[in-house]
N, C-alpha and C positions, 0 to 999 in steps of 0.2 A: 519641461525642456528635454529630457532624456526618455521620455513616455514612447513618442514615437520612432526614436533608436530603436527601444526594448524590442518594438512592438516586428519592426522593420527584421530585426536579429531574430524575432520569433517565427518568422514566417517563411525567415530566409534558411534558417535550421531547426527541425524537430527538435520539440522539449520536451519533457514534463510538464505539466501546467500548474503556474503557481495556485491554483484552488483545483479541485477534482471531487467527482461525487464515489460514492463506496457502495456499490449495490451489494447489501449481502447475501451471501452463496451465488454469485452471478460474476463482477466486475470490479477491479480498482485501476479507477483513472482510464476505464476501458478496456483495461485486460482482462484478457477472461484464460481459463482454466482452458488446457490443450493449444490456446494461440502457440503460431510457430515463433522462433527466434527472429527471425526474417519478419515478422509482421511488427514484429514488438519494436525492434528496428527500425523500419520505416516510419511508426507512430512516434518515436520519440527521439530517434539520434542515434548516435554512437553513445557506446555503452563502457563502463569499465569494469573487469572481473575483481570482484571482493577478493581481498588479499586474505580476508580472515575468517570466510565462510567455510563450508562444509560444503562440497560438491559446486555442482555448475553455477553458480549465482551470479549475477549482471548488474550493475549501480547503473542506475538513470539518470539524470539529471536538469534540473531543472533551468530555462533561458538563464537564469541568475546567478548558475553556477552554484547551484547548491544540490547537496544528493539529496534524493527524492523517494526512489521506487528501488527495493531492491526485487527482482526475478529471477526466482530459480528455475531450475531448466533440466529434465531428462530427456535425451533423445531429441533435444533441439525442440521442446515443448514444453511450455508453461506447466510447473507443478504445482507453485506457490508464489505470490506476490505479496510485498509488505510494505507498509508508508515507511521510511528512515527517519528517525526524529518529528517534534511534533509540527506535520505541517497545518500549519493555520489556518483554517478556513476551507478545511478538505471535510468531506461531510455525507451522510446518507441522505436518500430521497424521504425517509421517516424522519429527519431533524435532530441529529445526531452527529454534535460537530466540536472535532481537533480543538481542544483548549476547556470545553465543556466538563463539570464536577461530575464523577461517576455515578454520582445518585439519576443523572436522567437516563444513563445505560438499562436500568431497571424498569425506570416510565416505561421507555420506549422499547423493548425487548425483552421484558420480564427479568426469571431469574436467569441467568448464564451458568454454564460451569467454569470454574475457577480454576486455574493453573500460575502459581510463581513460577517466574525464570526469574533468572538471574540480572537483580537491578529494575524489574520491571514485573507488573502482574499482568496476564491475559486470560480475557473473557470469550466462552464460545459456545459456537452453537453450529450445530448439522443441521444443514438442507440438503435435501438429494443427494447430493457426489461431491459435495465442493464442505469444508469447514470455515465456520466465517469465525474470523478473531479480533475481539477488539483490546487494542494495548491503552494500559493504566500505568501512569509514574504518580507516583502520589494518590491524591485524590482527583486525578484530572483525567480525560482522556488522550491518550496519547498518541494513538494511528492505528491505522486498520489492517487488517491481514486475510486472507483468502487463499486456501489450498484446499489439495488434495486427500482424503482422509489418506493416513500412514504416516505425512509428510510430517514433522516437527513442526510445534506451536512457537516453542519454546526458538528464537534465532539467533 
């Protein structure tokens, strides 16, 4: 009954989208690393600034009203992009998906290096110019991340 509201309110305003794919060292949910603020914008809506971030960082948000993406931002350019909480059904094109026990992070991507933050663990790995991170709460996977090497894993 309410499907195609959602659908009509999706199309009528950039979202998030409740599922997304994580290319890693490349894209999340189709951001890439150097996009402008203005493009990022256009792909997904009006944005809110994190009240509790470090530097320029942007909440996205998903049709549903739920945050989603957060993007940080120098210079009005993509440094770093991170899922917010675990969204469901957001996933790599390798098979590596939000909700998944971290034992298939290792199938699928061997070993990682290992970093605790605070409340949560992250796993990473360098390609070229971009750091890919994948976050762990427990034994689960918990969202994906992609930055600039410099940039803090830890968010």
């Amino acid at each position: 009954m309410f499907a195609p509201l959602l659908a009509a309110l999706a199309l009528a305003h950039p979202a998030v989208p409740v599922k997304a794919v994580f290319v890693p060292g490349k894209s999340l949910a189709g951001v890439r690393l150097g996009d402008t603020q203005a493009s990022v914008d256009r792909r997904f809506g009006t944005s809110r600034p994190c009240a509790t971030c470090v530097g320029a960082v942007s909440i996205y948000i998903r049709a549903d009203g739920v945050p989603a993406l957060a993007v940080a931002f120098r210079q009005a350019r993509v440094v770093a992009v991170t899922t917010m909480g675990g969204q469901i059904g957001w996933r790599t094109p390798e098979g590596l998906i939000v909700g998944q026990g971290i034992d298939r992070i290792r199938e699928v991507y061997g070993a990682l290096s290992w970093r605790l933050c605070v409340g949560y663990g992250a796993l990473t790995m360098r390609r070229a110019a971009a750091v890919t991170t994948i976050y762990t709460t427990g034994d689960v996977v918990y969202g994906f991340g992609l930055s600039l090497p410099g940039e803090p894993v830890c968010r």
